[in-house]
C-alpha positions as CSV (number, residue, x, y, z in Angstrom):
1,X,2.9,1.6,20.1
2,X,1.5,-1.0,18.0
3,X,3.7,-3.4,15.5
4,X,3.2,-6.1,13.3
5,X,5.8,-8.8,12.3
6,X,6.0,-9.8,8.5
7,X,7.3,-12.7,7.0
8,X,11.2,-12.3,5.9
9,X,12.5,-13.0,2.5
10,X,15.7,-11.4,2.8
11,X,18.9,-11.9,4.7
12,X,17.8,-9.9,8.4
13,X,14.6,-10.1,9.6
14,X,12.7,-6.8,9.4
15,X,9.5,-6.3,11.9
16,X,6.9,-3.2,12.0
17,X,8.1,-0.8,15.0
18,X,5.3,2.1,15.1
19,X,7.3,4.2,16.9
20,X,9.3,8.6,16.2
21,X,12.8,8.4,15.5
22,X,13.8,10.8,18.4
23,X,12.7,7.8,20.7
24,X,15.7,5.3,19.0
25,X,19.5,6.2,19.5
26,X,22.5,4.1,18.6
27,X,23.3,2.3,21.5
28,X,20.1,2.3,23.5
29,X,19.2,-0.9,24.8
30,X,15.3,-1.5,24.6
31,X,12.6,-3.9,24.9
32,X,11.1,-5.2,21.9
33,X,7.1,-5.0,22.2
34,X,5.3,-7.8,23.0
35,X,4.1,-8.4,19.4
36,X,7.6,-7.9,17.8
37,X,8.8,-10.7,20.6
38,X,6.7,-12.9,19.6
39,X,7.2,-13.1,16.1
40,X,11.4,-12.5,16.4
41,X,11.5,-15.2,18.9
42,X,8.3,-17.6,19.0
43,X,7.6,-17.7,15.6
44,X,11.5,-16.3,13.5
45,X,13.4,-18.5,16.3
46,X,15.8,-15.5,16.6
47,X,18.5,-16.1,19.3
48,X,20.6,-13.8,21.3
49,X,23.3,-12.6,19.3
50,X,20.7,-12.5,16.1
51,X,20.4,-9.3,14.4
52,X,17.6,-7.9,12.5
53,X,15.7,-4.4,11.9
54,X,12.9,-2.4,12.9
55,X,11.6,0.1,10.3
56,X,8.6,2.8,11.5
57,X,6.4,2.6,8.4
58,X,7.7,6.6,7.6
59,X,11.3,5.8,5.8
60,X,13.4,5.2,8.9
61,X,15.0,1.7,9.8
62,X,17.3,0.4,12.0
63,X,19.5,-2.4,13.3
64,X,19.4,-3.8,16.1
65,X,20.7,-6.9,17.7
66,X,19.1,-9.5,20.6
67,X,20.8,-8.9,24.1
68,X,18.6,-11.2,25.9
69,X,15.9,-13.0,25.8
70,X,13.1,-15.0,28.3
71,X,9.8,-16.6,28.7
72,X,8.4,-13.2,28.2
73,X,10.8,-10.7,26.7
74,X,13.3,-9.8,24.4
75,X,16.2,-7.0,24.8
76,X,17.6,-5.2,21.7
77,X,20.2,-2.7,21.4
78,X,20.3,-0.5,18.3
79,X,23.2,-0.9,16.6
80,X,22.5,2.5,13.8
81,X,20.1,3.9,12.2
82,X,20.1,2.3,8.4
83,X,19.7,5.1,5.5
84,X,16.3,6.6,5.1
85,X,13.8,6.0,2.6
86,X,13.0,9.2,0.8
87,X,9.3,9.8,-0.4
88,X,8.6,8.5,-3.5
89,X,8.6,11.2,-6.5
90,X,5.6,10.3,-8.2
91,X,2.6,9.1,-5.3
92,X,0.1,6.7,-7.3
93,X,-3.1,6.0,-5.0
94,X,-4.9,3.0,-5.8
95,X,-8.8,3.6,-5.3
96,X,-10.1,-0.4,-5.0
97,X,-13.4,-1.1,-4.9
98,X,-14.0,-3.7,-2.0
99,X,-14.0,-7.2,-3.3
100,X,-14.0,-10.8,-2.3
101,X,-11.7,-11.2,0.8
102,X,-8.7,-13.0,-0.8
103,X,-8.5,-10.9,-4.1
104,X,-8.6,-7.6,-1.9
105,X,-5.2,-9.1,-0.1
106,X,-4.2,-10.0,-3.3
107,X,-4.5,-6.5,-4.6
108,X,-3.1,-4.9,-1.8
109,X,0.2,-6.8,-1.3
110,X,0.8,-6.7,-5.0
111,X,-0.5,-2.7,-5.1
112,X,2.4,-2.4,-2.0
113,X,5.3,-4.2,-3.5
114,X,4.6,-2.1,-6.7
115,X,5.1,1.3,-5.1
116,X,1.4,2.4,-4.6
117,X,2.0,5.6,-2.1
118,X,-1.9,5.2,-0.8
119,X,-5.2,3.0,-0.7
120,X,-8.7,4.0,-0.9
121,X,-11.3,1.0,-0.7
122,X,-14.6,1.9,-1.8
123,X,-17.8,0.7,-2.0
124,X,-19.6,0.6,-5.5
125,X,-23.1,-0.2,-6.4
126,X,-22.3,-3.8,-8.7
127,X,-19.6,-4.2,-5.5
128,X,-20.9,-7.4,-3.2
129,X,-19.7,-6.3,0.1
130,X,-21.1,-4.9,2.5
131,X,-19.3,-4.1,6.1
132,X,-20.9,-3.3,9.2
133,X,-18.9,-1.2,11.7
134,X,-17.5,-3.8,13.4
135,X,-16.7,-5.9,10.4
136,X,-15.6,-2.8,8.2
137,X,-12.9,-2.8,11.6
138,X,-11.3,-5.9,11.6
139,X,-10.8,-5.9,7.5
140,X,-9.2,-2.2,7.5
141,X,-7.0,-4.1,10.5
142,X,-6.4,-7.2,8.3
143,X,-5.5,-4.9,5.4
144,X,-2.9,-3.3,7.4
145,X,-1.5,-6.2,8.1
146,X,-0.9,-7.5,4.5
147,X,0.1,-4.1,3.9
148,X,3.4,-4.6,6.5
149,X,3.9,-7.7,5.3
150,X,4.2,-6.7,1.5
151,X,6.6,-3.6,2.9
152,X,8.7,-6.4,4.6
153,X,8.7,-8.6,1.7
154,X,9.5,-5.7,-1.0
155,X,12.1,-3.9,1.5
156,X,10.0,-0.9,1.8
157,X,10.2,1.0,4.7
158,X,7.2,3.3,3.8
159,X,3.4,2.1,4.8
160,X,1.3,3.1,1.8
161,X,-1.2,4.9,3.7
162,X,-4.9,2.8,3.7
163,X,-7.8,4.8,4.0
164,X,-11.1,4.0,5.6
165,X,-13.7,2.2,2.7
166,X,-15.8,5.6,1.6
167,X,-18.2,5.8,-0.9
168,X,-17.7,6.3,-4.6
169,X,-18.8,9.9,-4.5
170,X,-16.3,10.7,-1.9
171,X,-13.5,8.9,-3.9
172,X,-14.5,11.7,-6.9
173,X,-14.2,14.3,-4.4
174,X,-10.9,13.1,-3.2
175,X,-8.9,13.2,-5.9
176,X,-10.6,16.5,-7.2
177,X,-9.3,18.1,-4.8
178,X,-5.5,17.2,-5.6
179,X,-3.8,18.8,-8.8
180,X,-2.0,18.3,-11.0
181,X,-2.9,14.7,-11.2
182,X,-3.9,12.2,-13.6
183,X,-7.4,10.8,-12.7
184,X,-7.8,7.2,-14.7
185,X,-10.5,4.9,-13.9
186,X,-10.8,1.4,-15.6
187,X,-13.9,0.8,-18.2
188,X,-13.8,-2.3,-20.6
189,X,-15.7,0.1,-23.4
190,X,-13.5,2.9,-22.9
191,X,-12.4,5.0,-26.3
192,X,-8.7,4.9,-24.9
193,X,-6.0,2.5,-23.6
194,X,-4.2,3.0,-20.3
195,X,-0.6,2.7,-22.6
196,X,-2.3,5.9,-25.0
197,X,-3.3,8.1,-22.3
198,X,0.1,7.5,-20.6
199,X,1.7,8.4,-23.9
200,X,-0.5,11.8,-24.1
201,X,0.2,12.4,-20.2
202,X,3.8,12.7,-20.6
203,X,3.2,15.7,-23.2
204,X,1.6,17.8,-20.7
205,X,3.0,20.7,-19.2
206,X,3.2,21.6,-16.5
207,X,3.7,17.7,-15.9
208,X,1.4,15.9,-13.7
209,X,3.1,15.0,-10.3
210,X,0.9,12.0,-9.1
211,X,-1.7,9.5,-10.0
212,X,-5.5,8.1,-9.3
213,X,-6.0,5.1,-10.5
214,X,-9.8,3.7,-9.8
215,X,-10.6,-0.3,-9.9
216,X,-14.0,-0.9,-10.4
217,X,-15.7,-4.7,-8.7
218,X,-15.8,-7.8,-11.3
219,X,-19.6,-6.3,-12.6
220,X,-17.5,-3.4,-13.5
221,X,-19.0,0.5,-13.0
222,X,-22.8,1.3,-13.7
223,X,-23.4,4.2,-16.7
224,X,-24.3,6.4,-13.2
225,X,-20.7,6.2,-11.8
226,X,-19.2,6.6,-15.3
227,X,-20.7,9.8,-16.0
228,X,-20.2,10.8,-12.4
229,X,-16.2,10.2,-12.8
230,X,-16.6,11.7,-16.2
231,X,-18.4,15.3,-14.6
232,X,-15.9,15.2,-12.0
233,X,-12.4,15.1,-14.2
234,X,-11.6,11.2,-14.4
235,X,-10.7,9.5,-17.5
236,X,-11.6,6.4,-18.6
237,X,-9.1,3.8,-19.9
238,X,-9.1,0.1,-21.0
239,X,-6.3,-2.6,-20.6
240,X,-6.3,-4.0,-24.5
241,X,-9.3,-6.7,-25.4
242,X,-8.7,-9.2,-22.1
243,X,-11.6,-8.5,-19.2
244,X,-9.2,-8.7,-16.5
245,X,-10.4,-9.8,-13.0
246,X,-10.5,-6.9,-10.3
247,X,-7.2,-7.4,-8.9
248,X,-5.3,-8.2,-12.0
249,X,-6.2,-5.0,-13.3
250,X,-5.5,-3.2,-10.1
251,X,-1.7,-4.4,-10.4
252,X,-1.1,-4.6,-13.9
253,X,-2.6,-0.6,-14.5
254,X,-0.2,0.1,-11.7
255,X,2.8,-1.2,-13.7
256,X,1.8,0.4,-16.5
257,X,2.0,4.1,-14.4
258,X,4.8,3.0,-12.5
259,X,6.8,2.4,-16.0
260,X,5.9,5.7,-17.2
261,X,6.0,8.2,-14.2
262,X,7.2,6.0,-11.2
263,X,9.9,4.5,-9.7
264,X,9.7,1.7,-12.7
265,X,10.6,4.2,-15.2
């Protein structure tokens, strides 16, 4: 089972447990794995006694408390399971294409704490990077992990769900396969704002039950892609006057969905 730790901004420490519910019963007594031990008790300082919670990335959490602890280990027993997290009403995937390594992290944690249900990182032709195999590997792992640590941070016991990076044609495909769903990508010169065509979206019926939202690199899409998203059902929108950097956009057209159809409404 793996697990990642995440840094703790609220009363208990919370830690990643990839684990199935039907494995955790009130009362059990269990070891902690060997990367949850580390961060509850090398790096959190947790003692016996401590309490904190485990949460499985699919809605369920719970409380547990320290029984013992050692060089190399840490016992738990599980207090209860802590009320479920239900699956968000209104799923908004965030298609990113890849960027500079710190403004990718940016947009992910802030993407996460905002509700975004999914991540698809793509590559794009004025995109910079380029990941071999092996490289491509350790950034989708990196990515997980700011992923768990903006779940921790935000209380959010759901992992959005973070695709492999895929090309820009595939991202079309994606999302033209899912219906009814509003299918936004982000063009400076576009007609309409993000705020209009959220205004419009909320007059349709039958009403749209999730979201794409596609963030283009700083150079922005080339005419190619832009007709390509047009042919395949995407919509192009604008964020006011400002050119907003790649991530700012990301989070702040997320908001702007969120506020209108999401759990921001």
């Amino acid at each position: 089972m793996k697990s990642y730790s995440c840094s703790n901004t609220t009363t208990m420490p919370r830690f990643f447990f990839e684990t199935s519910p039907e494995k955790i019963t009130p009362g059990q007594e269990m070891n902690l794995p060997d990367a949850v031990f580390h961060h509850a008790v090398r790096v959190r300082r947790l003692k016996s006694g401590d309490a904190c919670s485990l949460f499985d990335g699919n809605g369920n959490a719970w409380r547990v408390t320290l029984t013992s602890i050692d060089k190399r280990r840490a016992l738990a027993r599980v207090e209860r399971q802590l009320p479920p997290t239900p699956p968000t009403s209104f799923p908004v995937t965030l298609a990113l294409a890849i960027t500079a390594a710190e403004r990718m992290d940016w947009a992910l944690q802030k993407g996460t704490e905002l509700g975004a249900s999914a991540f698809l990182p793509f590559y794009s032709e004025h995109g910079n990077a380029r990941l071999n195999d092996a490289r491509q590997e350790r950034r989708s792992e990196h990515w997980q992990a700011v992923i768990v640590s903006a779940c921790e941070q935000c209380g959010q016991n759901r992992l959005p769900r973070l695709s492999p990076p895929e090309t820009f044609a595939s991202i079309l495909k994606t999302a033209a396969d899912d219906a009814p769903a509003l299918r936004f990508f982000l063009d400076a010169n576009a007609q309409q704002t993000l705020p209009d065509a959220l205004r419009n979206a909320l007059a349709l019926s039958p009403p749209p039950t999730q979201a794409f939202l596609m963030i283009g690199p700083e150079g922005g899409f080339t005419p190619d892609e832009i007709r390509a998203a047009h042919a395949a059902g995407w919509q192009a929108v604008r964020l006011g006057t400002r050119i907003l950097r790649a991530e700012t956009a990301a989070t702040a057209a997320l908001t702007l969905v969120q506020a209108a159809f999401g759990d921001l409404a």
